[in-house]
N, C-alpha and C positions, 0 to 999 in steps of 0.2 A: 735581371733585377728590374724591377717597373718604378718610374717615380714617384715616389709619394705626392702628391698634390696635394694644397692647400685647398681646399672646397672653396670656391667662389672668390678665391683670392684674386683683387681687380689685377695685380701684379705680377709674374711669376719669375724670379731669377733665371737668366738667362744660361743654359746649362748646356755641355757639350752634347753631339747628338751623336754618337757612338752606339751600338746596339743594345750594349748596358751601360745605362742609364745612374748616376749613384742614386743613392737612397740622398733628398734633401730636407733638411732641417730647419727651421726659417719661421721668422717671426711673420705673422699675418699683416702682410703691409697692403692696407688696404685705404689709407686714406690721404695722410701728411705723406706716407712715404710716394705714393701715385705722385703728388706734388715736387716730391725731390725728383723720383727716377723721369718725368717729364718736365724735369722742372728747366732746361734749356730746349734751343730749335734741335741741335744737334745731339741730346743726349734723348730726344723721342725721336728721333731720327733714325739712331743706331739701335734704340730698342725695336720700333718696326722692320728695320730691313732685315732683321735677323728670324723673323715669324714665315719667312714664305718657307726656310730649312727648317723649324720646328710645327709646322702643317707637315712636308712632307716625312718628319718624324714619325709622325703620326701613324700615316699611312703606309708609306713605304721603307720605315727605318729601322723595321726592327718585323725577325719571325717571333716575334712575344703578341701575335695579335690574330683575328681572328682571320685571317686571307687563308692559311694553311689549312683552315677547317672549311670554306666556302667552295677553296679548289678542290677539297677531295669530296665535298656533298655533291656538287654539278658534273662530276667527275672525266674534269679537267688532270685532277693528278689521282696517284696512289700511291699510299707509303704503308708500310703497316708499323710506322713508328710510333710509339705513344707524345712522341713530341710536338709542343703546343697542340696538344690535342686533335690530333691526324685523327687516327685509328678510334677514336672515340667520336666520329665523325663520317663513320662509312657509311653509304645510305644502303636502303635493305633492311636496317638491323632495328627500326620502328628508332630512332636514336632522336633527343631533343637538343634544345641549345638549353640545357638546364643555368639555371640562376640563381639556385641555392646560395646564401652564405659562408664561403670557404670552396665554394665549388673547386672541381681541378681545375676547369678552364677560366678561373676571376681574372686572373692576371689578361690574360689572353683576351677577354671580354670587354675589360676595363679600356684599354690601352687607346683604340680609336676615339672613343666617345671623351674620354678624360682629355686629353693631347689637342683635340680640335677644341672640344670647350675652352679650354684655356685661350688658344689661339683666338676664337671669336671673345672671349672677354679682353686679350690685352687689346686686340683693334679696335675692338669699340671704348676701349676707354679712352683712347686717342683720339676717337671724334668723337667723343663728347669733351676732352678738354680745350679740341677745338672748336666747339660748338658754343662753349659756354659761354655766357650774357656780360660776365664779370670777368676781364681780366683773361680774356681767351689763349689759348696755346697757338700761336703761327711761328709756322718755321719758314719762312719766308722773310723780305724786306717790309709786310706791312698784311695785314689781318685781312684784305679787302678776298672777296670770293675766287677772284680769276688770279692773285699770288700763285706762279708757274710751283714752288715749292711745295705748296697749301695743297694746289689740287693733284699733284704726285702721292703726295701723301695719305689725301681722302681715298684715290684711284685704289691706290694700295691694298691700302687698311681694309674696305668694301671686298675688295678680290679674294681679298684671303676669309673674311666673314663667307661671303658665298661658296669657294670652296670649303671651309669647316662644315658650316652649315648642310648644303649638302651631300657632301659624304655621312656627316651623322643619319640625315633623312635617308640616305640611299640604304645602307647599315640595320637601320635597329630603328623599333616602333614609334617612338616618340623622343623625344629632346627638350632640352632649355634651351629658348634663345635671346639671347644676350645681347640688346642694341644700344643703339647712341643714346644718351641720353638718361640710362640707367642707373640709380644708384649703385657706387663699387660694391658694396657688399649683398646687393638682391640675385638671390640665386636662379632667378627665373621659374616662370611657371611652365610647368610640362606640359608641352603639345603634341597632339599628333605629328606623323611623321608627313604626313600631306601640310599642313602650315609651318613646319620648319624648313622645307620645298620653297613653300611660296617666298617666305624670309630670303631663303639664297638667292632667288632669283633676284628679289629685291634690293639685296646687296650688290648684283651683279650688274643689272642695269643703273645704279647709280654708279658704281664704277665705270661706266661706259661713259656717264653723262661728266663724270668729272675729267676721261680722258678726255674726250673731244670737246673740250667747253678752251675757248679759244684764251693763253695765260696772257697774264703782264707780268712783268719782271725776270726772273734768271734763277738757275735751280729746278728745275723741273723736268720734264718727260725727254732723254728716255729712262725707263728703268734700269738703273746701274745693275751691272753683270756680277756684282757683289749680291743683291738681294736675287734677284730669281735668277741662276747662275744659266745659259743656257748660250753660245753661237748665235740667236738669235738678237738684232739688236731692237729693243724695247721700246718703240716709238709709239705714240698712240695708235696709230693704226694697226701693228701688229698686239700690241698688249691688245685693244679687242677685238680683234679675231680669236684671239683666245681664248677670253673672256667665253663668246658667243661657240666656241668649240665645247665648252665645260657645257655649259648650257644646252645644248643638243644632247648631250650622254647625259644629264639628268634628267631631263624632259623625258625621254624613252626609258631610261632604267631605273626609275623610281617607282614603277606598275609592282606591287607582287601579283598578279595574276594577269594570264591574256586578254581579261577581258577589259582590264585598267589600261595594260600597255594599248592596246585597240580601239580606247578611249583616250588617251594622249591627243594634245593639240600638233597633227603633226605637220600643219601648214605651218605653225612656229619652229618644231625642227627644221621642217626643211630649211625652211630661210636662215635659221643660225649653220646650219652644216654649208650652204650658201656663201658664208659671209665667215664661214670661220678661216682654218688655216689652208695651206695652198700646198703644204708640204709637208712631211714628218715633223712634229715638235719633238725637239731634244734635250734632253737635260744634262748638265754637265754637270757629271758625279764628284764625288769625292769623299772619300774615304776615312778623312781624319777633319773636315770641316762641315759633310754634308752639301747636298742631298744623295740618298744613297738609296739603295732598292734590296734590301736584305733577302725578299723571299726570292728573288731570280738568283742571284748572285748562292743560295743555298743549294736550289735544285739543280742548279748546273753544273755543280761540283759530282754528279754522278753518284751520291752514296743512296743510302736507303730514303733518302726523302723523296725519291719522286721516279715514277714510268708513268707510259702514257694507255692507259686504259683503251680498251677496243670500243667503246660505247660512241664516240662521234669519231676517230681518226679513221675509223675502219671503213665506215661508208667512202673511203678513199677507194678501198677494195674492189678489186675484178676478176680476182682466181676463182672465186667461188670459196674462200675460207672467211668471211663477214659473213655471208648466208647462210653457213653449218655452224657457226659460233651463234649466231642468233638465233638457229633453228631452238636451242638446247634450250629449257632454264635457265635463269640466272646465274643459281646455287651451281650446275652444274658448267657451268662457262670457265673452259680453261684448266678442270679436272684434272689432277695427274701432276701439277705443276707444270702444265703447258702453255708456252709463252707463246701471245696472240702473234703471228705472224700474216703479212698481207704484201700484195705485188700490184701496185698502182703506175697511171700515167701521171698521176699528178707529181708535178717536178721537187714539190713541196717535199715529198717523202723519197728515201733514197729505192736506187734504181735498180732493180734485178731478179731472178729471177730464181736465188738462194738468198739464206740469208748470208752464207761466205761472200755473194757478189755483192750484195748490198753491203755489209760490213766494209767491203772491198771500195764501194762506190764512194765512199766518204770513213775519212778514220779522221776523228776526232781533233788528231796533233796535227793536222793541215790547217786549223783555224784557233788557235791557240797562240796567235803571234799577234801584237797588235794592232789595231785597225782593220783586223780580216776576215771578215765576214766567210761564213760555214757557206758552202755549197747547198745546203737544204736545211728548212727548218727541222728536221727532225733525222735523225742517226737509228741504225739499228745497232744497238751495242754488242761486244764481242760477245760471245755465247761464252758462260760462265763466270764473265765480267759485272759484277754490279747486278748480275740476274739475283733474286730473292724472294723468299716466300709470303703467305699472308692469302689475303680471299683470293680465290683462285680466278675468281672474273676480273681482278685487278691485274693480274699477271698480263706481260706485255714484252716484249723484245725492243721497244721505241721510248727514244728519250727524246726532248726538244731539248733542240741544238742552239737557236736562231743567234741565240747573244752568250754564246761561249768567248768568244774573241775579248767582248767586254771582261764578262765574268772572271777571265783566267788574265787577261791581258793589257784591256781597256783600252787608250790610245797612248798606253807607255807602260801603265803599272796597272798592275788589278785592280778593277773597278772603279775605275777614276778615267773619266774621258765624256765620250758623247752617246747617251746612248737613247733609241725612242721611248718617251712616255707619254705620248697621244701618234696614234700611227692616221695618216690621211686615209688609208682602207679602211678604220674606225669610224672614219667621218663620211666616205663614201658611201658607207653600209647604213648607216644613218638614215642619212639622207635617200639613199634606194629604198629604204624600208619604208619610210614617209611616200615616195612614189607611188610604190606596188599599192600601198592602202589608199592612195587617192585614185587607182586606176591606169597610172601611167607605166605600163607596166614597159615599153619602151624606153623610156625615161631611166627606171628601174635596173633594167637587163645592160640598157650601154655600159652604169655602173658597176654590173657584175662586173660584165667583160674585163673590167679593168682589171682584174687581178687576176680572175678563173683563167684568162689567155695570155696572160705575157710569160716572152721568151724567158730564157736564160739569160743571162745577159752581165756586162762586166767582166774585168781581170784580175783574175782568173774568172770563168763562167761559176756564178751561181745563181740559184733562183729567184727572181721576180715573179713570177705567182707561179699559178697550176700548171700554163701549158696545156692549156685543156679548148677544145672546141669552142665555140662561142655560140651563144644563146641567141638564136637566129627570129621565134617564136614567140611574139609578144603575148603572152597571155597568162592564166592563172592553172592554164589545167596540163598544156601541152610537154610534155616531158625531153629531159635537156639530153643533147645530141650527144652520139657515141655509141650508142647500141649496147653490144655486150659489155665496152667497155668502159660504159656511162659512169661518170660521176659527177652529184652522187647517187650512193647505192642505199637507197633510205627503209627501215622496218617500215610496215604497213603497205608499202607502194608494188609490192610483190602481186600475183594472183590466188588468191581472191585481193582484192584492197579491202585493207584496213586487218588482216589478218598479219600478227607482228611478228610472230614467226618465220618470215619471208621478208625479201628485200627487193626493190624494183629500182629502175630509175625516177631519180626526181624531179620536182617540175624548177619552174623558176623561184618559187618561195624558197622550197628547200635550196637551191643552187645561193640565193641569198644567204643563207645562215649560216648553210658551208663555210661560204666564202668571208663572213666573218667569226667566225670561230677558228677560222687558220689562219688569218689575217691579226687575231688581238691574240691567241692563248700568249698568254704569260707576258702583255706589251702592258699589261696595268691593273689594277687593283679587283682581285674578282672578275673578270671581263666571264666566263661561262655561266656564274653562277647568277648576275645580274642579268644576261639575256634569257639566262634560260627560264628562271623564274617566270618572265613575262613572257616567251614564248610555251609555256605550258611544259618545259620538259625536264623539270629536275624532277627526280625517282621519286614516286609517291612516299607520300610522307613526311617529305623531306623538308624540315622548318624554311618558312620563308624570309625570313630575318632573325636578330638579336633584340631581347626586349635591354628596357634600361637596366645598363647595370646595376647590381643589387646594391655597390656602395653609395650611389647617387640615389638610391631611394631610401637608404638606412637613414644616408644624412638630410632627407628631407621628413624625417620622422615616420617611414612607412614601419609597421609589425613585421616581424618576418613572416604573417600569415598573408600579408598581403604583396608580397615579392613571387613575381610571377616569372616564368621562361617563355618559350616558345618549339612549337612543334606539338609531336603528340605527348600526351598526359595529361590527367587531371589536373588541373592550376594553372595551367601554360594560356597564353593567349588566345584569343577569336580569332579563327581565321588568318592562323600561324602555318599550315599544314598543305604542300601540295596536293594536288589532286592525281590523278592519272596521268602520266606521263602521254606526248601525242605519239610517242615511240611505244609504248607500251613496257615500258618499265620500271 
């Protein structure tokens, strides 16, 4: 069930964050009532701290939302379920992100854009009641700028505008954005999705500047483990490094094409992935109060929602079964109902040299206890277990494993504990990426290494990256060590190059992309579909974002001849549409 929303409503009843949502009913309190519901320190207090779990609602709270259809277009997953529109979603099939009126995927469309707007209207209503000339809103001992309460607050409120903010830009063409100062009932005028960018960022460094702005009085930083629930404790200096972590994944994954991402200021990345986190960020779940991650927590249950496509894990591959699988068509990839099978060094994937040994190498119920991390991010699953039909280049023998422990276990109960949602190899890869494009290709490579070579490691031993050779070869052209048994094993890099029927070793770029694509699958919101986009490789045709929801344009008085989609088809946006894949598919 999706919530109904109040269109432009300054206020939104505070509601539980459960995967369904009830249908709410409610008078548009948009002026006097703003006045009641902030009308003490401590009753805008408890309305703000409760918006960082309705952001991650948004996003992470529920499979009613468009991540399902993102992971199977960059083909990250496969499912051939009709649910929240998977299978309406396969790339190949010329397929758009339609935005008809009633469409099957509205609900699904809706969900981000709506959930974050709300979220950027209630925080900015709060600074603008604290902003205002007459009679201002401070939750503090006294209205002055540096009130340690005040600037907790502002801190906040800003954070969470730039994360809304953001994800809408990252997401879909254009937005309303909603700032201090704005009358409660102005719906905002639609902007591109490059100036609702600029907005977050905007919000983002003013939250920086309210953290580090030195307080007077009592009430203030760190941020209580009631509003962003997390192990970590929320001191200014850690709250921006987080801040400046968000910022770095916007900065880079905002591009829809390579040529935008390759125009990214990435001397500013770097320095945020610099200055951001030092370690895994983690979120501490919960299940009946929020934050919670509904699309992991689905596919890790093993049913028909999810295998892992041969299109990027394969290049793990060194039998020689990625090369004959590529060799083929698409259409005919996998034929027969035959499940992609592959025998790699990299520690990531399990080990052997059947699939009975690999099955063998890892069984699922070893890491189903809580706190116990799987021995490898990804399982071959039992043969006739969970195997299922649908396009036959989706077919796969490989599931990701990495946060089964969570999913089934958590740190006591399912889904309720500590689990990554920003991984430091996120921020590594970042920041490498910003390297390699300014020439530091040393720089770059140290930061592969990080992951592409580390052991086994821990007790019981499981994996910390590939286990793989380390990239000795500072350059753009020279291809990464291993020989036969190189990875990666990339389309085009074969003889002849450039011919995509053939696979060769890769140089350090690809060794880069590798290394983050096995590093984030399934650590956060889209992570394939967001790089791949700007690296040129979702599957031609393949829409490059969501335009505005069709009810946010109804309610702005658009015709429904003037309600557009995205990808191919007449109606649909400019320059909605992938180009060539650098893989060739």
């Amino acid at each position: 069930m999706i919530r109904k929303l109040i269109q432009y409503a300054a206020l939104a009843t505070v509601v539980g964050l459960g995967a369904c949502e009830k249908n709410l009913v409610t008078e548009n309190e948009v002026s006097g009532d703003t006045k009641k519901v902030l009308g003490t320190p401590n009753d805008a207090e408890a309305l703000i701290s409760t918006y960082y779990k309705r952001w991650s609602s948004g996003v992470y709270g529920s499979t009613t939302d468009i991540e399902g259809m993102a992971n199977v277009m960059s083909l990250m997953n496969y499912s051939s379920l009709a649910n929240n529109c998977q299978n309406a979603r396969w790339p190949f099939g010329n397929v758009s992100n339609g935005n008809a009126p009633g469409n099957v995927c509205a609900g699904e469309q809706y969900r981000l854009y709506s959930v974050l707007g709300e979220v950027d209207r209630v925080a900015s209503n709060l600074l603008t009641a604290m902003d205002a000339t007459t009679n201002p809103l401070t939750l503090g001992t006294s209205a002055a700028a540096t009130d340690a309460r005040n600037l907790r607050a502002r801190a906040f409120a800003e954070f969470l505008r730039g994360l809304s903010l953001g994800y809408i830009a990252l997401m879909h063409d254009s937005g309303a954005v909603i700032a201090p100062g704005m009358d409660g009932q102005d719906p905002g005028k639609l902007v591109g999705y490059v100036q609702v960018m600029d907005s977050a960022y905007a919000a983002f460094d003013r939250a920086i500047v309210y953290s580090n702005t030195t307080p007077t009085g009592t009430g203030g930083f760190p941020i209580p483990v009631s509003w962003l629930p997390s192990p970590t404790v929320w001191t200014p200096v850690e709250f921006v490094k987080l801040i400046r972590t968000y910022k770095a994944r916007f900065r880079a994954n905002v591009a829809r094409t390579p040529a935008q991402r390759a125009a990214a200021d990435w001397t500013k990345i770097v320095a945020d992935a610099q200055a951001g986190i030092t370690s895994d960020h983690l979120i501490t779940t919960s299940t009946t109060q929020g934050p919670g991650n509904s699309w992991r927590g689905q596919y890790l249950t093993f049913t028909t929602w999810h295998q892992m496509p041969a299109f990027y894990i394969g290049m793990a591959d060194v039998s020689g079964s990625y090369a004959s699988w590529i060799a083929l068509p698409v259409g005919q990839r996998g034929a027969g109902n035959t499940g992609f099978f592959m025998q790699t060094p990299d520690l990531r994937f399990p080990q052997g040299a059947t699939r009975a040994a690999q099955i063998a190498d890892l069984d699922k119920v070893s890491c189903q206890t809580a706190s116990t991390p799987c021995k490898r991010y990804w399982v071959n699953r039992a043969a006739g277990n969970d195997d299922f039909s649908g396009n036959s280049w989706g077919f796969s023998n490989y599931d990701h494993i990495r946060f089964y422990s969570w999913t089934r276990a958590g740190d006591g109960t399912a889904q309720n504990g500590n689990t990554p949602f920003f991984t430091i190899a996120e921020l590594d890869m970042l920041q490498a990426e910003g390297l390699y494009r300014q020439g530091n290709y040393a720089g770059a490579a140290a930061l592969v290494n990080k992951t592409r070579t580390a052991p086994m490691g821990g007790t019981p031993l499981v994996a910390k990256g590939g286990g793989l050779p380390a990239i000795t070869a500072f350059d753009a052209t020279t291809v990464v060590p291993g020989g036969a048994n190189c990875v990666p094993q990339v389309p085009g890099f074969g003889t002849p190059l450039g011919d995509f029927t053939k696979v060769g070793c890769g140089n350090l770029w690809e060794a880069l992309k590798y290394e983050k694509r096995i590093e984030t699958a399934y650590t956060h919101y889209a992570p394939w579909f967001l790089d791949g986009r700007g690296w040129g490789e979702l599957p031609k045709d393949t829409p490059l974002f969501w335009a505005v929801p069709y009810q946010d344009l109804q309610s702005r008085g658009r015709p429904t001849s003037a309600i557009y989609g995205a990808g191919p088809g007449t109606g649909n946006a400019a320059g909605s549409v992938a180009g060539a894949s650098t893989y060739g598919w």
